[in-house]
KEVO-191191 format. One line per 5 residues: number of its first residue (from 1); their letters; for each residue x, y, z of C-alpha. Coordinates in pm, whole numbers, plus 50000, padded with zeros to 5 digits. Each point is the difference from the previous one (the first is absolute). Layout:
REM KEVO-191191
NUM = A = X Y Z; ... .
//
This chain:
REM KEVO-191191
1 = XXXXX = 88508 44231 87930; 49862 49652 50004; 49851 49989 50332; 49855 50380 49997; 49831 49892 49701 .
6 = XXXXX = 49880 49723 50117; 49872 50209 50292; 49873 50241 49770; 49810 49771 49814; 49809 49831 50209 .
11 = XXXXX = 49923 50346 50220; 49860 50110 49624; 49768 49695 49985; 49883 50000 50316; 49911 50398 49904 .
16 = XXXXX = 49822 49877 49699; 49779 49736 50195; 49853 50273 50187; 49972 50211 49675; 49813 49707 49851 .
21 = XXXXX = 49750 50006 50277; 49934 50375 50036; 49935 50047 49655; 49789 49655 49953; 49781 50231 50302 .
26 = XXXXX = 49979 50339 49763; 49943 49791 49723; 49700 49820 50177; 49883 50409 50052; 50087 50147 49705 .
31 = XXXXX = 49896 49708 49718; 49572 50141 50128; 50056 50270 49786; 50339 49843 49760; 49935 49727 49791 .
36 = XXXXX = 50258 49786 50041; 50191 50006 49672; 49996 50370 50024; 50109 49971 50401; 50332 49796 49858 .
41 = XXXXX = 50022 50257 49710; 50011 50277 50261; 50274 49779 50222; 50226 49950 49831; 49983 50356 49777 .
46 = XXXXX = 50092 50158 50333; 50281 49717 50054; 50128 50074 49685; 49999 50383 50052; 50156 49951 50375 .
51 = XXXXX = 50280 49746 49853; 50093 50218 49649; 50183 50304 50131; 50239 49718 50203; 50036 49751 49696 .
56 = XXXXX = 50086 50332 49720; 50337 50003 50184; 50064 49652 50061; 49903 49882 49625; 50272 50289 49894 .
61 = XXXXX = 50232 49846 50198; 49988 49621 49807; 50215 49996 49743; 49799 49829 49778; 49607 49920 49972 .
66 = XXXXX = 49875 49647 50041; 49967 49790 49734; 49636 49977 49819; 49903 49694 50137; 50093 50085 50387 .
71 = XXXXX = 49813 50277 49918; 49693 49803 49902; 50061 49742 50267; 49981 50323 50252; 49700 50117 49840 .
76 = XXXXX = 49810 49717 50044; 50130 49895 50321; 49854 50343 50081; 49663 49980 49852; 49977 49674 50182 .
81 = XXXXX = 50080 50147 50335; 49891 50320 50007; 49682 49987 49765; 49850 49669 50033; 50081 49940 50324 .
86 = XXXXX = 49873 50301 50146; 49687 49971 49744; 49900 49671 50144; 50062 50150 50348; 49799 50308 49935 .
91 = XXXXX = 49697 49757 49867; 50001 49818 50297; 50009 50253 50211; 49654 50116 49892; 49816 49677 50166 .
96 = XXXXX = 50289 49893 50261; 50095 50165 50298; 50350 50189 50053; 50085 49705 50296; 49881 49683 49832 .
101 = XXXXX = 50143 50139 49657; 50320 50095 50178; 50031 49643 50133; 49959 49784 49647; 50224 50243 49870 .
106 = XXXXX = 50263 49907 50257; 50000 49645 49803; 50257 50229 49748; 50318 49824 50195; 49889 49651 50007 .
111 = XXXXX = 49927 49999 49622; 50304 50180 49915; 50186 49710 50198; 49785 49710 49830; 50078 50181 49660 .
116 = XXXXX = 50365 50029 50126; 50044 49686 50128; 49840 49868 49619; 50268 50198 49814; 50271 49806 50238 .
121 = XXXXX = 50087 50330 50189; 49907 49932 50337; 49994 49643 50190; 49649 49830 50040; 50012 49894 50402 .
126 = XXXXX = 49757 49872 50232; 50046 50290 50166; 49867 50224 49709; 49702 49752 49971; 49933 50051 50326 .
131 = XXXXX = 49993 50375 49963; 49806 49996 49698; 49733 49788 50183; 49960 50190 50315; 49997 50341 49803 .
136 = XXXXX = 49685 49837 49790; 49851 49892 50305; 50044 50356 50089; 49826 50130 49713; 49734 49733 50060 .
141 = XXXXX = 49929 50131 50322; 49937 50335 49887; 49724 49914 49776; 49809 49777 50190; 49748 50259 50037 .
146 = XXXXX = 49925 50016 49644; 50009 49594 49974; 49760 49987 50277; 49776 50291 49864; 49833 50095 49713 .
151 = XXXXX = 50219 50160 49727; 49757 49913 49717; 50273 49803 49801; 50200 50294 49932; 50393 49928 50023 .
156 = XXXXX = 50090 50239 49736; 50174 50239 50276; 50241 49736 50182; 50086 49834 49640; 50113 50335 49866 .
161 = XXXXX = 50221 50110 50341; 50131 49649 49956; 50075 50034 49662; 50171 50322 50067; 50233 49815 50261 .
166 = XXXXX = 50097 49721 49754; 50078 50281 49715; 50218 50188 50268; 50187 49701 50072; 50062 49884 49666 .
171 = XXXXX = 50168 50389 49929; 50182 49958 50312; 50190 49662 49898; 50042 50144 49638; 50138 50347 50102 .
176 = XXXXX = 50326 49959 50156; 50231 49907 49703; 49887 50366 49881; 50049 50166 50333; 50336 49866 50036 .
181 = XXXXX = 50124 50096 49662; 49837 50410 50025; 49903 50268 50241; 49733 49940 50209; 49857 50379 49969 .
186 = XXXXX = 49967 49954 49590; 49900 49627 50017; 49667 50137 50245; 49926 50332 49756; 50019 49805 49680 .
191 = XXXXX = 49804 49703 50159; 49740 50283 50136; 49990 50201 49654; 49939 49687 49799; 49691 49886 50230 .
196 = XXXXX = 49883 50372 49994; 49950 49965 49631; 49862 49633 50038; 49737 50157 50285; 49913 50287 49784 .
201 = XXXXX = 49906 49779 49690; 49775 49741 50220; 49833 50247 50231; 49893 50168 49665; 49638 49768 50087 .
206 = XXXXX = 49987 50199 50298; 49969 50334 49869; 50258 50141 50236; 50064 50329 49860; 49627 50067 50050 .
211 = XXXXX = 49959 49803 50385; 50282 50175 50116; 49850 50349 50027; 49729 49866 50221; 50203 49869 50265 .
216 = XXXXX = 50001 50177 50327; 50371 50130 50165; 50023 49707 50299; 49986 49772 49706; 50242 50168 49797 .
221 = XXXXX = 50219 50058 50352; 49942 49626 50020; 50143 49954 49643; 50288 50230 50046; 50116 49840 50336 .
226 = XXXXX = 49972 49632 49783; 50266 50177 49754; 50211 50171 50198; 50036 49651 50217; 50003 49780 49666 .
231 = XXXXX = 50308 50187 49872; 50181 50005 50306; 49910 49641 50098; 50071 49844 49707; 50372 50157 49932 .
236 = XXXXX = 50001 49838 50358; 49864 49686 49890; 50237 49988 49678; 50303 50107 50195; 49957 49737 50266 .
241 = XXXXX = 49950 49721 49702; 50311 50098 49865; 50208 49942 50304; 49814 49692 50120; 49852 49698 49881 .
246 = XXXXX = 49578 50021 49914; 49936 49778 50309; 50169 50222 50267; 49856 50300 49832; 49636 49866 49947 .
251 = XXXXX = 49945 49852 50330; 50003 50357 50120; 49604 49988 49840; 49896 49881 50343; 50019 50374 50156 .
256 = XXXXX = 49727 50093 49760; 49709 49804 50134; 50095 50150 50355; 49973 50317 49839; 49705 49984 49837 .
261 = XXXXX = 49788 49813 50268; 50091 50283 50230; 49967 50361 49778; 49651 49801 49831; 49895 49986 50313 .
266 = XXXXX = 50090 50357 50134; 49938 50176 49706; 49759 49807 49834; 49819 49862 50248; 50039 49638 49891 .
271 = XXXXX = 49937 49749 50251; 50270 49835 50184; 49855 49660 50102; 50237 49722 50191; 50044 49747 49740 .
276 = XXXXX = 50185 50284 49775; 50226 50042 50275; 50037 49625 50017; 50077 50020 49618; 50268 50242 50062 .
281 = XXXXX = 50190 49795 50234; 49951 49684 49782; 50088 50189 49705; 50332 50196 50149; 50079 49639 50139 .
286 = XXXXX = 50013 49804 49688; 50191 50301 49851; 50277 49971 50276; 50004 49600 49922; 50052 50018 49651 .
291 = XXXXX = 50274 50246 49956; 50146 49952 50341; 50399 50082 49863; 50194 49684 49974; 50276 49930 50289 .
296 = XXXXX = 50322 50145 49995; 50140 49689 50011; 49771 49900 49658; 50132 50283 49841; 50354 49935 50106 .
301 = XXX = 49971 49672 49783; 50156 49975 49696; 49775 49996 49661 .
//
């Protein structure tokens, strides 16, 4: 059981790295014509609706409910990752390309171990600094076009994928307690149905009832295939941080700029140039580095 869950898991975050970049691609196509509070709205409505006929049966099977505040701990947890994070996302999105945004979002593991390693749950090495400094050199490297260019002093993309990265790996470090005491199917409807309603209230300023009958079907097929995925890749990504720690699970992030480089750039035509592929390599590097597994004979020693 141990070891084909431990397989399992990391097989199911490896899934939801490429999730993360396909759908950071149809977002990049589909937020045009969404705004983005709407676009997460949407999301995460189909999540919920994918997830709910799997969670009826498993809820019905817990003897009893969680207690209010787990509740409201979930809730929040869920608002955090599922509507601000992919609201921040979305809104950079509409100024940053799928590749570059892909590749600050893939900071999400390093933060979550710098906020891990804060809370005393992982061990601060020079190793891990290393990592964390060649994946930022990474990062670096992919925006050196816009330091070299003209961008007109306008940031406002990158800060809010970045933002959505430290948000994600805040919810990361903070969920496990709760995955490990409940089902992981219920945990990811309830944390979907409670940033549904959050979604809903905020994209009221967007008028989204009204903008949605103007957009055109490969948008909305771009929407639905971001829902469908969402749903599916985040039971994935909740099921493989319940059976591992957030390091192993988050350092899986690095598939999605490789993802997203490559289907911006065949479907969307987004250019390709060398130093992103330099990037990558930096970035996947420093990744490797910092949550490189310990030794067997490290984890052999006593406590």
């Amino acid at each position: 059981m141990g070891a084909r869950a431990l397989n399992l898991a990391l097989l199911a975050a490896a899934a939801t790295g490429v999730q993360v970049g396909a759908a950071i691609v149809a977002s990049r196509f589909a937020v045009a014509e969404v705004p983005p509070l709407t676009l997460a709205m949407l999301r995460y409505a189909i999540g919920f609706c994918c997830l709910l006929p799997f969670a009826v049966p498993a809820l019905r099977a817990m003897r009893t409910l969680p207690p209010a505040r787990d509740l409201l701990a979930m809730a929040a947890l869920g608002t955090g990752q599922f509507g601000i994070l992919i609201a921040l996302l979305n809104a950079g999105l509409r100024t940053v390309p799928a590749a570059p945004a892909a590749l600050l979002f893939s900071l999400f593991p390093l933060l979550t171990l710098l906020l891990a390693a804060a809370l005393g749950r992982e061990q601060f090495s020079l190793r891990l600094l290393a990592g964390v400094l060649l994946s930022i050199a990474g990062v670096a490297v992919s925006l050196l076009p816009k330091l070299h260019g003209a961008h007109g002093g306008s940031w406002w993309g990158e800060l809010a994928v970045l933002a959505s990265a430290c948000v994600g790996a805040l919810c990361s470090v903070l969920y496990r307690p709760y995955l490990q005491r409940y089902p992981t199917v219920p945990v990811s409807a309830f944390a979907m149905l409670a940033s549904v309603l959050f979604l809903a209230a905020i994209a009221s300023g967007e008028d989204w009832p009204a903008r949605l009958r103007g957009v055109s079907p490969p948008a909305w097929g771009a929407v639905a295939f971001v829902g469908l995925s969402s749903g599916i890749g985040y039971f994935w990504w909740l099921y493989a941080l319940k059976h591992e720690s957030p390091t192993r699970v988050t350092v899986f992030l690095a598939l999605n700029p490789v993802t997203a480089a490559l289907l911006g750039w065949s479907l969307l035509g987004e250019p390709l140039p060398a130093q992103m592929l330099g990037a990558l390599v930096l970035i996947a590097a420093g990744l490797a580095l910092a949550t490189w597994p310990p030794s067997a004979k490290r984890q052999a020693a006593p406590g």
